[in-house]
N, C-alpha and C positions, 0 to 999 in steps of 0.2 A: 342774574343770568350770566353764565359764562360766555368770556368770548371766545374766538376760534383754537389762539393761542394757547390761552389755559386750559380748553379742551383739549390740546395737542398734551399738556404738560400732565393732564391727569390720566389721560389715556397711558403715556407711557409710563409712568411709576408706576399704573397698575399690571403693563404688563413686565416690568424689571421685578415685583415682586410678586408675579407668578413664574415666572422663570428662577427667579431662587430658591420660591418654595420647591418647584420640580427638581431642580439639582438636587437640593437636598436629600428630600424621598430620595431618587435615585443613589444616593452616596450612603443613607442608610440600609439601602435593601442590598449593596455590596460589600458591606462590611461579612466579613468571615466571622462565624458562630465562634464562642468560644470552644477552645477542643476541651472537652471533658476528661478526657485522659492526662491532661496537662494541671487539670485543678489537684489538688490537695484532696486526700479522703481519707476518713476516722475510721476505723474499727470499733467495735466495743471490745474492753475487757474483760479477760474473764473474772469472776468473784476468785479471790483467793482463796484454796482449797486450804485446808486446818492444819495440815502441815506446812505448808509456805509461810513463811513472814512477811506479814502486811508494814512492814515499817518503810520498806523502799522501793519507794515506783521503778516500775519498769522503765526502762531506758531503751530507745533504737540507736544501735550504734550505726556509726554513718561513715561513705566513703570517706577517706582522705582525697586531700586535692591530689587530681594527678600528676606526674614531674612531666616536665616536658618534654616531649615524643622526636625524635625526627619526625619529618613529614614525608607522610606513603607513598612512594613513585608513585607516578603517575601511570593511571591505565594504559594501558597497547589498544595502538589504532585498532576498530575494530576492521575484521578482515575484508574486503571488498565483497558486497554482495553482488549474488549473479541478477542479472536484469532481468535474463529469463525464468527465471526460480517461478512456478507458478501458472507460467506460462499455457496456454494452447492455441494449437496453429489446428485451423480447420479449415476441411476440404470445402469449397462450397462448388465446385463443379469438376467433374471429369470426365473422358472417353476419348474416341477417335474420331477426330475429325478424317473425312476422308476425302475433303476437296483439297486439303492440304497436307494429306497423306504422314497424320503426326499425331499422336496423344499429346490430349491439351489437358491440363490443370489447372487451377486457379483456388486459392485460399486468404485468409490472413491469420495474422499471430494478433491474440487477445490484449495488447497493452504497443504504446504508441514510443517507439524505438527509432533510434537515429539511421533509418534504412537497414542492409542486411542483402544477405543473397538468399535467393528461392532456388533450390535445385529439385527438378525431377529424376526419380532411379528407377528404372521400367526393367525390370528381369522376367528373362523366359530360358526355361533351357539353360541354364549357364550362361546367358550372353547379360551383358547388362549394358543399359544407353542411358544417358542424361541430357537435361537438357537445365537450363540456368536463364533467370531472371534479375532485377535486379529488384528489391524491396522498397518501397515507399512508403511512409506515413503518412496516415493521413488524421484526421479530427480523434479519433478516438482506437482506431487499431493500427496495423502496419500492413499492410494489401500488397501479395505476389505480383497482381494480376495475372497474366495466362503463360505458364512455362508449356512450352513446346516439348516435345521429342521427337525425333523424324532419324532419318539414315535410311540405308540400304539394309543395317539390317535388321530393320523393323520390320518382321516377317510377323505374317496371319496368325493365330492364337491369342490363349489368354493370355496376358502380361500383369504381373505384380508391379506395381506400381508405389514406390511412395515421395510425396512432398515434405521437403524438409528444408525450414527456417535458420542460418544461420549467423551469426555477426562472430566478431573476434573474442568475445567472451563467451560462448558456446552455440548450442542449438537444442531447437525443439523439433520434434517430426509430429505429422500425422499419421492416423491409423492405415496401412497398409489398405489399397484399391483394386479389387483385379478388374482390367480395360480388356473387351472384347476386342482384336484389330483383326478386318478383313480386309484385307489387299486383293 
């Protein structure tokens, strides 16, 4: 009968060599197939027709080595991608509020951006009013919250309205809103 120790001692060889065997497996199932394009491959020949002479195998001639090349500049940075490329900012609330006598907005842009300005552009008539946010990131978009518009002369009618995401490397808008305002 074994004592404690040597049950200590057989226990663990048998699990050092179940842990090598697992390495193993796992180091053959990573190994890269060989690429089939890289092997070597035979054609057949053709029989030589009765007017050819059979005295001298066909021969492939074969590249010379190449001389040595300058070396290729080097690639051009690639050009700075835009952040927004792809982008959409959408609306998720509008109207007029009228305790506080202002069309409110609220949106965000689809992809998580170092802040940004929100501006609202409200046209009527030729007159045009804005109102301005400051942008936030958060977990997964970049959130307005609520851009205001108010003044004096935010007079009764429909208003065209649009929210528009900006940072110093462009911007994105949403689809144009028209806001009832009754004063």
């Amino acid at each position: 009968m074994l004592n404690t120790r040597s049950r200590v001692v057989v226990v663990s060889v048998a699990v050092v060599a179940l842990v090598a065997a697992a390495v193993a497996a796992v180091a053959s199932w990573q190994r890269p197939a060989p690429d089939p394009a890289a092997s070597p491959t035979t054609s057949p020949s053709s029989p030589a027709s009765p007017t050819e002479s059979a005295s001298a195998p066909e021969s492939t001639p074969t590249a010379a080595p190449a001389e040595p090349t300058e070396p290729a500049p080097a690639p051009e940075a690639p050009a700075p991608t835009d952040p927004l490329a792809g982008t959409t900012l959408t609306v998720t609330f509008s109207g007029y509020d009228a305790a506080a006598g202002a069309i409110v907005m609220g949106g965000y842009v689809d992809a998580v951006l170092g802040g940004g300005t929100c501006t609202v552009s409200a046209t009527k008539d030729g007159t045009t009013l804005t109102g301005t946010s400051t942008a936030v990131p958060d977990a997964s978009t970049t959130s307005c919250g609520t851009v205001s518009v108010s003044g004096d002369g935010l007079g009764s009618g429909t208003w065209s309205t649009t929210l528009t995401f900006a940072t110093a490397a462009g911007s994105v808008a949403a689809a144009p809103v028209a806001i009832e305002v009754a004063r």
